[in-house]
C-alpha positions as CSV (number, residue, x, y, z in Angstrom):
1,X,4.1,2.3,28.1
2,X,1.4,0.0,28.9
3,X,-1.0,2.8,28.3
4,X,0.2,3.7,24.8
5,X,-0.4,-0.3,24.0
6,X,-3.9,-0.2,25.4
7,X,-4.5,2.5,23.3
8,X,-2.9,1.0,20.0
9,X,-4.3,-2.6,20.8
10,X,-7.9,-0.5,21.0
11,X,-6.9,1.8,17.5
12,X,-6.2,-2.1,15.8
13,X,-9.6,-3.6,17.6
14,X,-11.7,-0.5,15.8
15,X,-9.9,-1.3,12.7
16,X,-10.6,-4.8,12.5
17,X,-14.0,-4.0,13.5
18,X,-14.6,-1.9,11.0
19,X,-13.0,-4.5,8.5
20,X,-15.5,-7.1,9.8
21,X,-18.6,-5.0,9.6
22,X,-17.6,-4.7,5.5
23,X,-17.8,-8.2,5.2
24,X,-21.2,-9.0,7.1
25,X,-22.6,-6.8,5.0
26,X,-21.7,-8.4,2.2
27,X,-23.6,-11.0,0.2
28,X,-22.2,-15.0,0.7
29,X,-21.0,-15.2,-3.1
30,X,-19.5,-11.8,-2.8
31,X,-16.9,-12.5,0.1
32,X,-14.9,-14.9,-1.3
33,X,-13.8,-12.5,-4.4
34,X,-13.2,-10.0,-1.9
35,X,-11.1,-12.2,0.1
36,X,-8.8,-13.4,-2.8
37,X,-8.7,-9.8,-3.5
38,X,-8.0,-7.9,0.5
39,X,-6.4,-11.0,1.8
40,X,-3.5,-9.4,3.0
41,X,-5.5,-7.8,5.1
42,X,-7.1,-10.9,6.8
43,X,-4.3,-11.5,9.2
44,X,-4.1,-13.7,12.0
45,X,-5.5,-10.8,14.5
46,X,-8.3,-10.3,12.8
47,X,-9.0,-14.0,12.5
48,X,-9.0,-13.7,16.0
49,X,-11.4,-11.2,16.4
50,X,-13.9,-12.8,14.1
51,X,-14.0,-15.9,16.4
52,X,-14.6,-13.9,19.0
53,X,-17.1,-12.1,17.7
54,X,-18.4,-15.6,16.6
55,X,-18.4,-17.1,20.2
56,X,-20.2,-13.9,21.6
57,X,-23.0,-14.6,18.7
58,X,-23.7,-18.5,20.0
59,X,-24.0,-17.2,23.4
60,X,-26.4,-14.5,22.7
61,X,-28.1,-17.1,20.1
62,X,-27.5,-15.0,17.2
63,X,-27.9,-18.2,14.8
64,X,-28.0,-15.8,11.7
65,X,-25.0,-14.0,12.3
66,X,-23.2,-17.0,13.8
67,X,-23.4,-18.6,10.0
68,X,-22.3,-15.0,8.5
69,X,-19.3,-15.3,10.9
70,X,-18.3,-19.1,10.3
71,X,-18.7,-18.7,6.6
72,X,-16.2,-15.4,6.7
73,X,-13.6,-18.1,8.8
74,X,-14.0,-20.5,6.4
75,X,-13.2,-18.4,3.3
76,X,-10.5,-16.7,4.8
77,X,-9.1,-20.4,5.9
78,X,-9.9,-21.5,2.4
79,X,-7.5,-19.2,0.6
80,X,-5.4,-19.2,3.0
81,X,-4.9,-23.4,2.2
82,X,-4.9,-22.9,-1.2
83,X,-2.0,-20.2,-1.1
84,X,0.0,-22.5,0.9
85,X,-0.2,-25.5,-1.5
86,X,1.0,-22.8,-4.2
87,X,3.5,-21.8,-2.2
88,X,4.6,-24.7,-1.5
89,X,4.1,-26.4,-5.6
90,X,6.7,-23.2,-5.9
91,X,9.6,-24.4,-3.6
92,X,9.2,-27.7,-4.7
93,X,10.1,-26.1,-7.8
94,X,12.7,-24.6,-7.0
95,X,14.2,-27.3,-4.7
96,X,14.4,-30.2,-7.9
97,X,17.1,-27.3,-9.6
98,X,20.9,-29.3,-9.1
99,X,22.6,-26.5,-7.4
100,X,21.7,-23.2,-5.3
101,X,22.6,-21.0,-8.3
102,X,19.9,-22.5,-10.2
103,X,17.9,-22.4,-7.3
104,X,18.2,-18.6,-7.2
105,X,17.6,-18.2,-11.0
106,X,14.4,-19.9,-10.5
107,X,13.3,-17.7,-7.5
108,X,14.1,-15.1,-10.1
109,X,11.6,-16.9,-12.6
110,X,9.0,-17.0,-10.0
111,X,9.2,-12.9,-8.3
112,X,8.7,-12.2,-11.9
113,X,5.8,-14.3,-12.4
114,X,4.7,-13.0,-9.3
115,X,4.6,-16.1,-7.7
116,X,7.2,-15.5,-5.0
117,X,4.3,-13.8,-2.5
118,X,4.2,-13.7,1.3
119,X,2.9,-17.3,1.5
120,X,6.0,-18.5,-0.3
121,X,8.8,-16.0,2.0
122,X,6.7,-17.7,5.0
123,X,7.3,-21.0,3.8
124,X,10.9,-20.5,3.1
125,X,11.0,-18.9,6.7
126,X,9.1,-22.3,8.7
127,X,11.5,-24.7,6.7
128,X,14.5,-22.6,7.6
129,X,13.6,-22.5,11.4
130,X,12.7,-26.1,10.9
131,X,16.2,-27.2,9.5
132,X,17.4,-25.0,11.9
133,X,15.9,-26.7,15.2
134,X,16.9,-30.0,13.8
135,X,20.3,-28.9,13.8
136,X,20.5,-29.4,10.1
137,X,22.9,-26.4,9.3
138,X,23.2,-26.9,5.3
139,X,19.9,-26.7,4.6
140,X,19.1,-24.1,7.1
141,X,21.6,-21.7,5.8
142,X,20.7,-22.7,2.3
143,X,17.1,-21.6,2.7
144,X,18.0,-18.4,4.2
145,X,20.1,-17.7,1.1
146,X,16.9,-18.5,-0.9
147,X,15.1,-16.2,1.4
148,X,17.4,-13.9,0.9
149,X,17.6,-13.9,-2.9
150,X,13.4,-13.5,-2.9
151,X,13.4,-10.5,-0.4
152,X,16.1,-8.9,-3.2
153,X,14.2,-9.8,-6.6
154,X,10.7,-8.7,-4.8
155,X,12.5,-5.2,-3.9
156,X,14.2,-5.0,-7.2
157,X,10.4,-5.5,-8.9
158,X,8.5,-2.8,-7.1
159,X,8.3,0.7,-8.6
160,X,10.5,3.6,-7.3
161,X,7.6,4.6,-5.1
162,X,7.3,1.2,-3.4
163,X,10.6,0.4,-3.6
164,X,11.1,4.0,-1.3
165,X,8.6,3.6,0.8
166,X,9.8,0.0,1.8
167,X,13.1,1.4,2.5
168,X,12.1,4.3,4.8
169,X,9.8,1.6,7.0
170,X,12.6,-0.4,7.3
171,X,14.9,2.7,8.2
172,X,14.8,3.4,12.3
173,X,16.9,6.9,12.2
174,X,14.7,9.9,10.6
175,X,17.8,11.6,9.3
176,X,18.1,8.5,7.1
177,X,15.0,9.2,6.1
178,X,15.3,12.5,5.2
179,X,18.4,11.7,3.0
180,X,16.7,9.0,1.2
181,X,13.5,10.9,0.6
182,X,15.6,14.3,-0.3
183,X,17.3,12.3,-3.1
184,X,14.1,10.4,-4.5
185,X,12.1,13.9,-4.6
186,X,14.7,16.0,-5.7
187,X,14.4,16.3,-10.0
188,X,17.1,15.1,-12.2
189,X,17.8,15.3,-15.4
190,X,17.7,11.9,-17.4
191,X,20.8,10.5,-19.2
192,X,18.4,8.6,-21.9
193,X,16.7,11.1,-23.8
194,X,15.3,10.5,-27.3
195,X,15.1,12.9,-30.4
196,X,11.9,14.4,-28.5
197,X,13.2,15.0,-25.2
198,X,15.4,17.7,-25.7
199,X,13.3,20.3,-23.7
200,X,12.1,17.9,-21.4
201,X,11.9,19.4,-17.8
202,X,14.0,17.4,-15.1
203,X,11.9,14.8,-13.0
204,X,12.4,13.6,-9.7
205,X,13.0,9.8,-9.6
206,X,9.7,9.4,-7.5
207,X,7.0,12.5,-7.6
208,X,5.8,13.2,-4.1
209,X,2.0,13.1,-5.4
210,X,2.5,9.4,-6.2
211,X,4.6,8.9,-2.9
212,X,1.6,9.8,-0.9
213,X,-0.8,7.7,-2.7
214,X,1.7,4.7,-2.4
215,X,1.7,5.5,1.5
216,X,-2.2,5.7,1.7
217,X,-2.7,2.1,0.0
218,X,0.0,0.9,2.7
219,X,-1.8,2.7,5.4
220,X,-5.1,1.0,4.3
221,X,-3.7,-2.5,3.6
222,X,-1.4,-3.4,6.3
223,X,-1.9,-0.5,9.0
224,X,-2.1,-2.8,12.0
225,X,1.0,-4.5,10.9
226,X,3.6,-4.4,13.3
227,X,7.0,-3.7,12.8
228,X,10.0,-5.3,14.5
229,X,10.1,-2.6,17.2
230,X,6.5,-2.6,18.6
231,X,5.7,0.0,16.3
232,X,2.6,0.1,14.2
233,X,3.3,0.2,10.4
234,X,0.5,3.3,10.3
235,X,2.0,5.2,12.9
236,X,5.3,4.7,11.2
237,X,4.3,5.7,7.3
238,X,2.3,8.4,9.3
239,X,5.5,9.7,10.5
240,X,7.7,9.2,7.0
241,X,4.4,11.7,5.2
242,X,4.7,14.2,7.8
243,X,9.0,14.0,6.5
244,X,7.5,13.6,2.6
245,X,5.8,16.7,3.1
246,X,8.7,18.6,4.8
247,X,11.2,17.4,2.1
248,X,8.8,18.5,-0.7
249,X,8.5,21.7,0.8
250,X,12.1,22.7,1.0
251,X,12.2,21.1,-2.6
252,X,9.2,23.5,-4.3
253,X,8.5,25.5,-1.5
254,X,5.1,25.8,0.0
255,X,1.7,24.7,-1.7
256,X,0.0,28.3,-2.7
257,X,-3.4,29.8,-1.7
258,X,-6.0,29.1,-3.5
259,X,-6.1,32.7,-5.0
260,X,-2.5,32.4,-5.6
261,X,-3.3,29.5,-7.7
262,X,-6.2,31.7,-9.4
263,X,-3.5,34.4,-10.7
264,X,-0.9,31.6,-11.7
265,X,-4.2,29.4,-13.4
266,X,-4.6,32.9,-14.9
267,X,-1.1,34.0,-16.4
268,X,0.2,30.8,-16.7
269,X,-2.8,28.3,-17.8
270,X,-1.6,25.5,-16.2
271,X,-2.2,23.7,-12.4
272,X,-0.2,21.5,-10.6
273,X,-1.8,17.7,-9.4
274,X,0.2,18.8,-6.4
275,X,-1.7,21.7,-5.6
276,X,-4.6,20.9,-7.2
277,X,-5.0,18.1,-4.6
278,X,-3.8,20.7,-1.7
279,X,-6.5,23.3,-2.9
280,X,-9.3,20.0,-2.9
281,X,-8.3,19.3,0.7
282,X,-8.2,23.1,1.7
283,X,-11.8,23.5,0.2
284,X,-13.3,20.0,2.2
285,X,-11.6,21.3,5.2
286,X,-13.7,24.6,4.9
287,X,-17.0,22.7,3.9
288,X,-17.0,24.2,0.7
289,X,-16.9,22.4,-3.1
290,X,-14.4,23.1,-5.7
291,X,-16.1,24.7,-8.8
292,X,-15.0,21.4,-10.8
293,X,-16.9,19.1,-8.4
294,X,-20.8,18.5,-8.9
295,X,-23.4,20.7,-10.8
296,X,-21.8,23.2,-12.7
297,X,-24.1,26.1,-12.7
298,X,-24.6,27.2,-16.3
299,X,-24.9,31.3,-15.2
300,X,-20.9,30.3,-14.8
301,X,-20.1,29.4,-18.1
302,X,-18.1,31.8,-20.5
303,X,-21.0,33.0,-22.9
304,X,-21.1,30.5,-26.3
305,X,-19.9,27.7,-24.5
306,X,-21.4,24.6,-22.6
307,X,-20.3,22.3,-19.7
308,X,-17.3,20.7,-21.8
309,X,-16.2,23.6,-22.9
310,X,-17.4,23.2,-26.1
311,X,-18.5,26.1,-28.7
312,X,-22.2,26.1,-29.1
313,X,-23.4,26.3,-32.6
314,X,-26.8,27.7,-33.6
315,X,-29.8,28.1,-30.9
């Protein structure tokens, strides 16, 4: 057990290093766009690990990068302090409504604004605990309905994919998983269709292409997140694709070979994103390029017509 932390606290210290290096690099006015931008991914850990590496630069009397360092801090601190005074502009908001039902409606107002963010759920949390430790139980338990109403309104916002995703984190037992995955992927016919949608083919309420991409984003943003278990958020998205990819398998069946998808490319015309992607990955695997990648070589073309497919006319 202690080994496997090492090794994760190690995974998350290469991560963060990696993070840091991309903002070194950058140039002074450039970092604090960034930082509105990736904030998420500025968490207290790798706050940590900046000052470290900060304190490390004044002892080896690295004055340059000591600046670079205290500047990064101080943006990251910066946005941080101007979050929290939205945050908090926000439950002040909602805190002069006359009852907790007008409360909610106003948390309502401000998910869908978008205002209702991390900050403001962190907030809501500290004045909870606060009330809490006071021993004041009415307005403990009447912030952790508020609470409650956010985490519902900010779930009910998100797309399918995110919406899926969030669920299967938050879901310990794989079978679960599987059930919840197996209905999302699994296409359905829709009850609304319009005058056009007659022959419109069935469509799974979230498409596993997308699902992926949604998981990659989460991977990248909040990988060294940890969840309530000790587990890493990256190991445990890592774990829900490798269940994507089985579900979508028993769904439509294995991706083809690339020759396979020649001959259906062939008689049929048409090319799946799905596979597409699959065949892309198989090729980069194998060090080769896909012909649609780069330089087309013009020996390649059908005779008469250019790059962009396009009928030349005349010489």
């Amino acid at each position: 057990e202690e080994a496997k932390e090492a090794a994760e606290a190690a995974k998350a210290r290469e991560t963060y290093t990696k993070l840091l290096k991309t903002l070194e690099e950058k140039d002074d006015a450039e970092l604090a766009p960034w930082v509105e931008e990736e904030f998420a991914r500025c968490d207290y850990k790798f706050l940590q690990v900046v000052n470290e590496e900060r304190l490390a630069a004044v002892d080896a009397g690295e004055s340059a990068r000591v600046a670079k360092l205290q500047l990064i801090l101080d943006t990251i601190n910066a946005r941080s302090s101007k979050l929290i005074e939205e945050a908090t502009v926000c439950l002040q908001q909602v805190m002069t409504a006359p009852d907790p039902m007008l409360m909610e409606l106003s948390i309502s107002k401000l998910v869908a604004q978008g205002k209702a963010d991390e900050t403001f759920q962190l907030l809501l949390e500290a004045n909870r605990d606060q009330a809490a430790a006071a021993g004041a139980t009415g307005p403990a338990q009447l912030m952790d309905r508020l609470l409650k109403k956010t985490k519902i309104e900010i779930q009910r916002s998100k797309s399918p994919g995110q919406a899926l995703i969030s669920q299967l984190v938050s879901e310990s037992k794989r079978i679960k998983r599987i059930e919840l995955l197996t209905e999302a992927f699994t296409p359905v016919e829709s009850i609304l269709l319009g005058a056009n949608d007659e022959n419109k083919e069935p469509e799974p309420v979230v498409k596993p292409p997308d699902f992926i991409e949604i998981a990659k984003a989460m991977i990248r943003n909040f990988g060294n997140v940890k969840l309530g278990d000790g587990t890493l958020l990256k190991d445990r998205v890592m774990e829900i694709v490798g269940e994507a990819e089985q579900v979508s398998t028993e769904i439509y069946g294995e991706s083809m070979t690339a020759e396979e998808q020649q001959d259906r490319m062939w008689n049929d015309g048409t090319i799946s994103v799905f596979d597409l992607e699959t065949l892309e990955q198989q090729a980069e695997a194998m060090g080769e390029t896909m012909p649609w990648h780069g330089e087309m070589d013009e020996s390649k073309f059908i005779e008469g017509f250019n790059a962009k497919g396009v009928k030349n006319i005349g010489g």
